[in-house]
PDB file as gemmi writes it, atoms N, CA and C in Angstrom:
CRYST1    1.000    1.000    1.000  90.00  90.00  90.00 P 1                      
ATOM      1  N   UNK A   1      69.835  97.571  78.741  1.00  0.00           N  
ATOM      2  CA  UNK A   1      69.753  99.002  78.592  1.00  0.00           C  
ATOM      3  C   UNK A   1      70.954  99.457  77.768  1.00  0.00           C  
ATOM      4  N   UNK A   2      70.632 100.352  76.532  1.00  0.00           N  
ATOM      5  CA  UNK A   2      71.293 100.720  75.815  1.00  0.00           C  
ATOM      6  C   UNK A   2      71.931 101.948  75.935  1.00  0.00           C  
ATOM      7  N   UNK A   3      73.147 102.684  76.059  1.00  0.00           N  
ATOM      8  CA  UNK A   3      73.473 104.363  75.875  1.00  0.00           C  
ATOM      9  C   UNK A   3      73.929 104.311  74.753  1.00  0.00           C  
ATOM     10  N   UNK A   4      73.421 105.866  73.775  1.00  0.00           N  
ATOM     11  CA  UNK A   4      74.118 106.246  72.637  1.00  0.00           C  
ATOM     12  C   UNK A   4      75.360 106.969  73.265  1.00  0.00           C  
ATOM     13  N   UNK A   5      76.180 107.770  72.394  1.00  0.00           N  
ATOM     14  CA  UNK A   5      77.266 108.248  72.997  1.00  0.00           C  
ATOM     15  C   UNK A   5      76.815 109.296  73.428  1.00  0.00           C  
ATOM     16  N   UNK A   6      75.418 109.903  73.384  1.00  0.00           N  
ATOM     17  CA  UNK A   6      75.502 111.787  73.724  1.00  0.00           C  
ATOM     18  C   UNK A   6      75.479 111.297  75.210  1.00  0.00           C  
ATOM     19  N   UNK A   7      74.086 110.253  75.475  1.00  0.00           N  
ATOM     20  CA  UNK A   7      74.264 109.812  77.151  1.00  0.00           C  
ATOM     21  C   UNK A   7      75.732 109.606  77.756  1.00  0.00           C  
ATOM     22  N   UNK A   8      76.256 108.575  77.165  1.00  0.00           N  
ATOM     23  CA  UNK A   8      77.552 108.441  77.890  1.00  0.00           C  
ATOM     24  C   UNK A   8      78.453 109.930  78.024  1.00  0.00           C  
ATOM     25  N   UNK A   9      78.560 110.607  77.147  1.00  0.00           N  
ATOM     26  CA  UNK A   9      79.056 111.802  77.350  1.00  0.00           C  
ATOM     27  C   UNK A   9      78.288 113.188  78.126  1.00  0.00           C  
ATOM     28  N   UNK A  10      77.673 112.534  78.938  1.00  0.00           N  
ATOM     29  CA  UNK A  10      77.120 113.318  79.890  1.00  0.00           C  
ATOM     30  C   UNK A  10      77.052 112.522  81.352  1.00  0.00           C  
ATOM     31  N   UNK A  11      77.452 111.233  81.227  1.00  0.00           N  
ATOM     32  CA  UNK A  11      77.286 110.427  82.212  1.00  0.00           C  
ATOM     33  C   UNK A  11      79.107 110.786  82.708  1.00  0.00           C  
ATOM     34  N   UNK A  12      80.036 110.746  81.769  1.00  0.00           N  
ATOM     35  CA  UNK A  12      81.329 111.105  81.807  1.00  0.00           C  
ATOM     36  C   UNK A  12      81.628 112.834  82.484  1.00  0.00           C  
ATOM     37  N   UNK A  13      80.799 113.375  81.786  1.00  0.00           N  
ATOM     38  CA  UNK A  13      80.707 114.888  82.383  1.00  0.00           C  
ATOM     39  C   UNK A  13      80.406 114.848  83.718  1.00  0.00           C  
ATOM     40  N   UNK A  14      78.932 114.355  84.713  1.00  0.00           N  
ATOM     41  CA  UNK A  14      78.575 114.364  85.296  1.00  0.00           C  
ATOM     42  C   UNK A  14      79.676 114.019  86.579  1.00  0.00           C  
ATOM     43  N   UNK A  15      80.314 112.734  86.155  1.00  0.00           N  
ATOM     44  CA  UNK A  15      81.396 111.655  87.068  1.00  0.00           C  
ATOM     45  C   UNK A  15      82.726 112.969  87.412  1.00  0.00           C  
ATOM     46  N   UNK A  16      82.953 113.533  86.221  1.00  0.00           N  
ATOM     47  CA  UNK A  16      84.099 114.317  86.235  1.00  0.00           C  
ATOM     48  C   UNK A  16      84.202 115.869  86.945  1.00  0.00           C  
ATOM     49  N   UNK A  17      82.826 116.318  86.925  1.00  0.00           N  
ATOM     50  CA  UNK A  17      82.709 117.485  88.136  1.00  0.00           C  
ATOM     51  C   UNK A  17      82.671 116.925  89.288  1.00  0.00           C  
ATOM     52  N   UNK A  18      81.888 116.048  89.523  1.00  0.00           N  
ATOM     53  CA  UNK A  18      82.111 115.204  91.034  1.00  0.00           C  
ATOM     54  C   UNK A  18      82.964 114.619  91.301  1.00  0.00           C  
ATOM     55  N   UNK A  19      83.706 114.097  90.596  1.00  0.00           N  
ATOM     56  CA  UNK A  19      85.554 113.368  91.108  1.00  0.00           C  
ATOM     57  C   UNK A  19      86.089 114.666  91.289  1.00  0.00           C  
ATOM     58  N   UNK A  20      86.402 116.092  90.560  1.00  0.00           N  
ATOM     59  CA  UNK A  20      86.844 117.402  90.792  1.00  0.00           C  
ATOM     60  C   UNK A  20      86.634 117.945  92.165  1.00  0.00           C  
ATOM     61  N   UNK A  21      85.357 117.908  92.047  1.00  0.00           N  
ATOM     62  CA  UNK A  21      85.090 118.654  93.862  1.00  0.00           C  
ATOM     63  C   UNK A  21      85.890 117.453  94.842  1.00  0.00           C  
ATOM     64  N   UNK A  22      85.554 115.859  94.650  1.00  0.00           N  
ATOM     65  CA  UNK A  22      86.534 115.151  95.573  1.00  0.00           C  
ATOM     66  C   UNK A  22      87.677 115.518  95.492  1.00  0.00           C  
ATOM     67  N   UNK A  23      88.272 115.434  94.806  1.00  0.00           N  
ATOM     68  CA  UNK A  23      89.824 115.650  94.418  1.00  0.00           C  
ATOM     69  C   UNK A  23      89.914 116.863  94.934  1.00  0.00           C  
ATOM     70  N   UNK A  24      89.350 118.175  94.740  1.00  0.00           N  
ATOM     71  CA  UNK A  24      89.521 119.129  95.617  1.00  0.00           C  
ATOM     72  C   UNK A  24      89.599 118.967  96.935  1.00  0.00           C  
ATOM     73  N   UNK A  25      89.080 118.475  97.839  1.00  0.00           N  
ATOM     74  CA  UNK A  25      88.545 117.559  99.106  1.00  0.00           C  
ATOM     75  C   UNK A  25      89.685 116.706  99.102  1.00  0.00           C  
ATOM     76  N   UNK A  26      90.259 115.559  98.774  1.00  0.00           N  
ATOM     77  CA  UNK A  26      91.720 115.308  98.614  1.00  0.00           C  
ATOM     78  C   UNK A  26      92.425 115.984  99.193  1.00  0.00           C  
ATOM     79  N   UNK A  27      92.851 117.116  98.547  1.00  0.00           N  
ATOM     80  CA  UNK A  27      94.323 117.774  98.825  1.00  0.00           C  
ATOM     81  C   UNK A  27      93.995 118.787  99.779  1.00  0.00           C  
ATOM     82  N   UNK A  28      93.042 119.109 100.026  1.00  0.00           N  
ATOM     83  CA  UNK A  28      92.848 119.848 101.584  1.00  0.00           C  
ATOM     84  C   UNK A  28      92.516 118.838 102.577  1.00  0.00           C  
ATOM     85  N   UNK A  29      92.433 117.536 102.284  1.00  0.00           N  
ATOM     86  CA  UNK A  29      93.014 116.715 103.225  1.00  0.00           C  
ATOM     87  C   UNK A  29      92.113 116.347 104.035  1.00  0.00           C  
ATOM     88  N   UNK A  30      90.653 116.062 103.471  1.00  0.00           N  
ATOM     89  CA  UNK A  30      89.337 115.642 104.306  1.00  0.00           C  
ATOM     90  C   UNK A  30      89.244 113.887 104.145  1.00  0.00           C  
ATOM     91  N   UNK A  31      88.504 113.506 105.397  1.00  0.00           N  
ATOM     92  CA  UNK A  31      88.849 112.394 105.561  1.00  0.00           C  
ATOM     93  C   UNK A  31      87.691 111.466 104.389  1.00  0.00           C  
ATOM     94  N   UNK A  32      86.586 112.598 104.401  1.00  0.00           N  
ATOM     95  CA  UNK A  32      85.513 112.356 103.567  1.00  0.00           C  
ATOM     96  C   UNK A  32      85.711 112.405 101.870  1.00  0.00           C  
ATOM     97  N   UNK A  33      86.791 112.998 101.583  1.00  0.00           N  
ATOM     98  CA  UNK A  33      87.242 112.655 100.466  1.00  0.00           C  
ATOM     99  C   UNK A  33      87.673 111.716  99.630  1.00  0.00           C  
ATOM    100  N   UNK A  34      88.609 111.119 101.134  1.00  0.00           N  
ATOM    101  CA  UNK A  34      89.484 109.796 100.583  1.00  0.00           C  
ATOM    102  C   UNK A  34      88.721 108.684 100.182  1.00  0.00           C  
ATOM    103  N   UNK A  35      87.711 108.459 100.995  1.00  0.00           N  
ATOM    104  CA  UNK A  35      86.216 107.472 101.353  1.00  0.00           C  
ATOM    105  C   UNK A  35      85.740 107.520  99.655  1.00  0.00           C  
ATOM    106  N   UNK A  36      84.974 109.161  99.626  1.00  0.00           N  
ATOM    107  CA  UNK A  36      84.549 109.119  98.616  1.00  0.00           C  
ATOM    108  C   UNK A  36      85.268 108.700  97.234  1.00  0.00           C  
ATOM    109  N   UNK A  37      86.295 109.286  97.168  1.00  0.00           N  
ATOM    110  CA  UNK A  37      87.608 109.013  96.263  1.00  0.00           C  
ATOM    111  C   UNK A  37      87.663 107.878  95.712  1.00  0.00           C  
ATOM    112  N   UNK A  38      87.849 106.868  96.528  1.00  0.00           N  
ATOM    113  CA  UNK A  38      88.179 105.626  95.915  1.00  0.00           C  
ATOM    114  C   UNK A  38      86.370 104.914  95.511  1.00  0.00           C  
ATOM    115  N   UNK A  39      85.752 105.437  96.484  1.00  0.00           N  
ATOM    116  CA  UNK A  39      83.751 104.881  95.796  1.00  0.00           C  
ATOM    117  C   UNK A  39      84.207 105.391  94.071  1.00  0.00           C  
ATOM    118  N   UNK A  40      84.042 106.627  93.856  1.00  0.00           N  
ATOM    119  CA  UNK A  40      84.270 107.067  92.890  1.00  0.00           C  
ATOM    120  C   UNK A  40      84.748 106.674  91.921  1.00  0.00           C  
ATOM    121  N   UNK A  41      86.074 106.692  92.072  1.00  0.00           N  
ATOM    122  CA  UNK A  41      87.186 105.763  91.293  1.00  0.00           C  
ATOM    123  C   UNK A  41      86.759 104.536  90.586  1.00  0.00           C  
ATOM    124  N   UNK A  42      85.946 103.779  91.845  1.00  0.00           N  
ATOM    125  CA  UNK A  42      85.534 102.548  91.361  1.00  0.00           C  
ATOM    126  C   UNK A  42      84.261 102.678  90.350  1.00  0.00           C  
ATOM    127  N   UNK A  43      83.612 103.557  90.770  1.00  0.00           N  
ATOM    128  CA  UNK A  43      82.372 103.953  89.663  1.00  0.00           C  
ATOM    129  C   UNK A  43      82.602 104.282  88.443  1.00  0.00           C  
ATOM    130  N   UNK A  44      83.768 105.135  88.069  1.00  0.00           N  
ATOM    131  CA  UNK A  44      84.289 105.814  87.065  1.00  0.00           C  
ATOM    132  C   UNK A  44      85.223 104.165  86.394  1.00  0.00           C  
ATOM    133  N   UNK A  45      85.665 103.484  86.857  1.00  0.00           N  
ATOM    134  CA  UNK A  45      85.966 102.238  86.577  1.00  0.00           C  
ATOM    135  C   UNK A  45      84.661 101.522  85.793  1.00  0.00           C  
ATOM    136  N   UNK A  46      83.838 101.586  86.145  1.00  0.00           N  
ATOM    137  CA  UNK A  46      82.923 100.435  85.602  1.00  0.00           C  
ATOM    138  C   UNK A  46      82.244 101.426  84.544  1.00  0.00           C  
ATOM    139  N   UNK A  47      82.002 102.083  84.219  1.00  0.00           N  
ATOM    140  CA  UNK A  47      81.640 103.140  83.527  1.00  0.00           C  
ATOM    141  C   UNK A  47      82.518 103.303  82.175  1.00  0.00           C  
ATOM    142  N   UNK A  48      83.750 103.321  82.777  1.00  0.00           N  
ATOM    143  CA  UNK A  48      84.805 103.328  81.593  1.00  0.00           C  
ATOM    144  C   UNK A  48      84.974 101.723  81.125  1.00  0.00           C  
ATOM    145  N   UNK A  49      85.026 100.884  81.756  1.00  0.00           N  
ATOM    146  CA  UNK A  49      84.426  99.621  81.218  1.00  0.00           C  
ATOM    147  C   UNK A  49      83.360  99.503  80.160  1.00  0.00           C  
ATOM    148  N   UNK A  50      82.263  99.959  80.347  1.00  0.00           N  
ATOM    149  CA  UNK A  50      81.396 100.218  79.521  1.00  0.00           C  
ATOM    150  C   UNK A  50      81.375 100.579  78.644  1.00  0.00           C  
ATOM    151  N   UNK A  51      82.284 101.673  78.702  1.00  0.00           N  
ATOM    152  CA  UNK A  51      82.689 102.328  77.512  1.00  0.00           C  
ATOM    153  C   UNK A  51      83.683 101.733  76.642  1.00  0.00           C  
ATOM    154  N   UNK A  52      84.155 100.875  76.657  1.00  0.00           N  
ATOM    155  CA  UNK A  52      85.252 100.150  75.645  1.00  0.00           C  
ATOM    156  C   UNK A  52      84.694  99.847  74.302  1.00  0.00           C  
ATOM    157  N   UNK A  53      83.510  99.742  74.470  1.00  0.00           N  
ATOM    158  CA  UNK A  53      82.988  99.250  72.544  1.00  0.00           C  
ATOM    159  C   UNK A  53      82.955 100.673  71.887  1.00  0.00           C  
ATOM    160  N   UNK A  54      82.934 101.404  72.562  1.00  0.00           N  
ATOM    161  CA  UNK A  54      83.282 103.016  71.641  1.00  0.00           C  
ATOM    162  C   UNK A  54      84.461 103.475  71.886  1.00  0.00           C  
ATOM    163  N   UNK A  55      85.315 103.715  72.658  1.00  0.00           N  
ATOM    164  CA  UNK A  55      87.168 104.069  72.379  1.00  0.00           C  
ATOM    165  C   UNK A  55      87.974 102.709  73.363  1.00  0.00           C  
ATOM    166  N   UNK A  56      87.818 102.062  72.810  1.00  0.00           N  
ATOM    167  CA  UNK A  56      88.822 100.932  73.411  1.00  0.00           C  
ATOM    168  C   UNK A  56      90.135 101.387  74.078  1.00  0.00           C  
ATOM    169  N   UNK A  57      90.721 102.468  73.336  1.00  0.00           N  
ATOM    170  CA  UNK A  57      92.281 102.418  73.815  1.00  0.00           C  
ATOM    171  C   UNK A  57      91.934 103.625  75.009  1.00  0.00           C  
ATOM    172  N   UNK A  58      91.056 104.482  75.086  1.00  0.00           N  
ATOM    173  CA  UNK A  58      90.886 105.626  76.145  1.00  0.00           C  
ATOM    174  C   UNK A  58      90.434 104.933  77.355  1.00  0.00           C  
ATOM    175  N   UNK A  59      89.392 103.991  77.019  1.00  0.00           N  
ATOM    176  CA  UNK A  59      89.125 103.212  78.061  1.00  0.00           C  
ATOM    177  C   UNK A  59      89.759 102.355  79.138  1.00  0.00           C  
ATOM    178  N   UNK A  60      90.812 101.768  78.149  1.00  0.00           N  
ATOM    179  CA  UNK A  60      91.731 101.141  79.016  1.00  0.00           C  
ATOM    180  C   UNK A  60      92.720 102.160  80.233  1.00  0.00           C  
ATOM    181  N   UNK A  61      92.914 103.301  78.967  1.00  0.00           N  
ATOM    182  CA  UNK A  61      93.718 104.017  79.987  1.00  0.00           C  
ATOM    183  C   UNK A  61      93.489 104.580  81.435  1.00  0.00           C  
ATOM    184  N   UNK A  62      91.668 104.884  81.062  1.00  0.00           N  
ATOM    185  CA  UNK A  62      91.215 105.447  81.923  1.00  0.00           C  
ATOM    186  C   UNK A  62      91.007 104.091  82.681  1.00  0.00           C  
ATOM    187  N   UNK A  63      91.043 103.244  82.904  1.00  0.00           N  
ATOM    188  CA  UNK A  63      91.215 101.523  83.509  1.00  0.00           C  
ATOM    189  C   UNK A  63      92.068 101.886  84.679  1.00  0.00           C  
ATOM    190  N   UNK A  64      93.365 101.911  83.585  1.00  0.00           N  
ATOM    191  CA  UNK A  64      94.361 102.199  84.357  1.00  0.00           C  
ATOM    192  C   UNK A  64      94.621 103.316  85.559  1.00  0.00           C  
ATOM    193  N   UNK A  65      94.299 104.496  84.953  1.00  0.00           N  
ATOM    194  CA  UNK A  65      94.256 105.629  85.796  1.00  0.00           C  
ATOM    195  C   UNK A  65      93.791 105.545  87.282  1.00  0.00           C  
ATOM    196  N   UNK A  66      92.582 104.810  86.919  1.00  0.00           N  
ATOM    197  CA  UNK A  66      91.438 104.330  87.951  1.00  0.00           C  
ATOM    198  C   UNK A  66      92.174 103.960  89.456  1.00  0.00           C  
ATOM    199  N   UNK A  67      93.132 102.696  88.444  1.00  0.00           N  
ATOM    200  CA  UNK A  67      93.578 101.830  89.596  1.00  0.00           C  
ATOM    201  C   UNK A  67      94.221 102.290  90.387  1.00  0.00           C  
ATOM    202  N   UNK A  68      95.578 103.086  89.695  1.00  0.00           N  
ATOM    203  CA  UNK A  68      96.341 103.918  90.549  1.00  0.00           C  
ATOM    204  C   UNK A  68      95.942 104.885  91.818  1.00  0.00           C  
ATOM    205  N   UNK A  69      94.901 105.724  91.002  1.00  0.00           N  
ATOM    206  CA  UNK A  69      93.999 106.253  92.048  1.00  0.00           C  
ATOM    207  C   UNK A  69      93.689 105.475  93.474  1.00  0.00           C  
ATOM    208  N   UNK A  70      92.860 104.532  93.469  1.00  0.00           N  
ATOM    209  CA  UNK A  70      92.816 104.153  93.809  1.00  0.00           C  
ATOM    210  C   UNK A  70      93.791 103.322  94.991  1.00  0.00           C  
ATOM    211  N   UNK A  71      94.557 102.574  94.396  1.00  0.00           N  
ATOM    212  CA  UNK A  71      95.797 102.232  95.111  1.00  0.00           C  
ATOM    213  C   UNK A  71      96.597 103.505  95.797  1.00  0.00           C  
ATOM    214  N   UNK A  72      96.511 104.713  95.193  1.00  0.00           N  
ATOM    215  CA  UNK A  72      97.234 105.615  95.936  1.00  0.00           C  
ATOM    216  C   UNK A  72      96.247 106.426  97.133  1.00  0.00           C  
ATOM    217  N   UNK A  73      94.864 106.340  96.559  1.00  0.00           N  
ATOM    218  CA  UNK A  73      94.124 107.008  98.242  1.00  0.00           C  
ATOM    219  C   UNK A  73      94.194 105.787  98.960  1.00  0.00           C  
ATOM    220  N   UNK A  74      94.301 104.525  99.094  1.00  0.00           N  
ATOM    221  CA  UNK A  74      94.259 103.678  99.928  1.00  0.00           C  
ATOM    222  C   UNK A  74      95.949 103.464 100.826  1.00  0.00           C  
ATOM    223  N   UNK A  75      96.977 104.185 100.178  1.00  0.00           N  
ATOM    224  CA  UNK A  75      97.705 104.046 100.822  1.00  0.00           C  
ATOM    225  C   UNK A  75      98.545 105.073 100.615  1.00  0.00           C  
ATOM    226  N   UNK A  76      98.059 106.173 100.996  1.00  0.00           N  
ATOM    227  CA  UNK A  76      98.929 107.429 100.648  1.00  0.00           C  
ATOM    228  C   UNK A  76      98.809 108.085 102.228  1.00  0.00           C  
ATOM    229  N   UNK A  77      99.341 109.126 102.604  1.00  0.00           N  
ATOM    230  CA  UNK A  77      99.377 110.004 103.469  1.00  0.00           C  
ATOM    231  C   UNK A  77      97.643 110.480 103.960  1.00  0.00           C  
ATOM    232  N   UNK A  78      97.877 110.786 105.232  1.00  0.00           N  
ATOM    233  CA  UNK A  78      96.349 112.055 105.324  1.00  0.00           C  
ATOM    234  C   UNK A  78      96.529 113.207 105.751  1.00  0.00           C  
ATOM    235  N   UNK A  79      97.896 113.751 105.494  1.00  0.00           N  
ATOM    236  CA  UNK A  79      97.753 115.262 105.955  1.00  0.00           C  
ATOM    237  C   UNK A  79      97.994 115.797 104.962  1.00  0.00           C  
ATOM    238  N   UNK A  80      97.219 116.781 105.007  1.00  0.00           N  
ATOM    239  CA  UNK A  80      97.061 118.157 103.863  1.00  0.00           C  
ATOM    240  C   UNK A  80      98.169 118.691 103.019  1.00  0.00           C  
ATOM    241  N   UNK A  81      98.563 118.694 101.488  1.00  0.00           N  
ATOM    242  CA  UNK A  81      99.706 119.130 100.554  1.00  0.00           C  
ATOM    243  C   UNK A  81      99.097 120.401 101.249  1.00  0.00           C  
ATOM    244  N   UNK A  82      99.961 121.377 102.089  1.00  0.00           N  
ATOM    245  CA  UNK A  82      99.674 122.633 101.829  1.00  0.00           C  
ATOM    246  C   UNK A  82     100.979 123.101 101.864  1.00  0.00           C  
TER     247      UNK A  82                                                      
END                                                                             
């Protein structure tokens, strides 16, 4: 299965309002966030994988980004930045 870029750039849109509302969910400190958070993360990981034969160097970054994420809801605090 093939995506041109308009798909992927709606598949990217799509990932990025829904990591937003998590991430909102994050910092008010739901437990259902964190869960989702890192699912996410990892989705937005393989996705941006995918995406490397069209921006190689964004991809990686967003690689990177991923991980941190990741590594930081898995071992960060659970009470609420308020």
């Amino acid at each position: 299965m093939t995506f041109d870029a308009t798909t992927w750039g709606w598949i990217h849109l799509v990932l990025g309002v829904v990591l937003a509302v998590v991430g909102w969910g994050i910092l008010r400190g739901s437990a259902w966030a964190r869960g989702a958070g890192v699912g996410l993360a990892a989705l937005n990981m393989i996705a941006n994988f995918m995406w490397l034969p069209y921006q190689p160097v964004w991809a990686v970054v967003s690689l990177a980004i991923d991980t941190f994420v990741i590594w930081a809801l898995c071992t960060g605090r659970s009470k609420p930045v308020v």
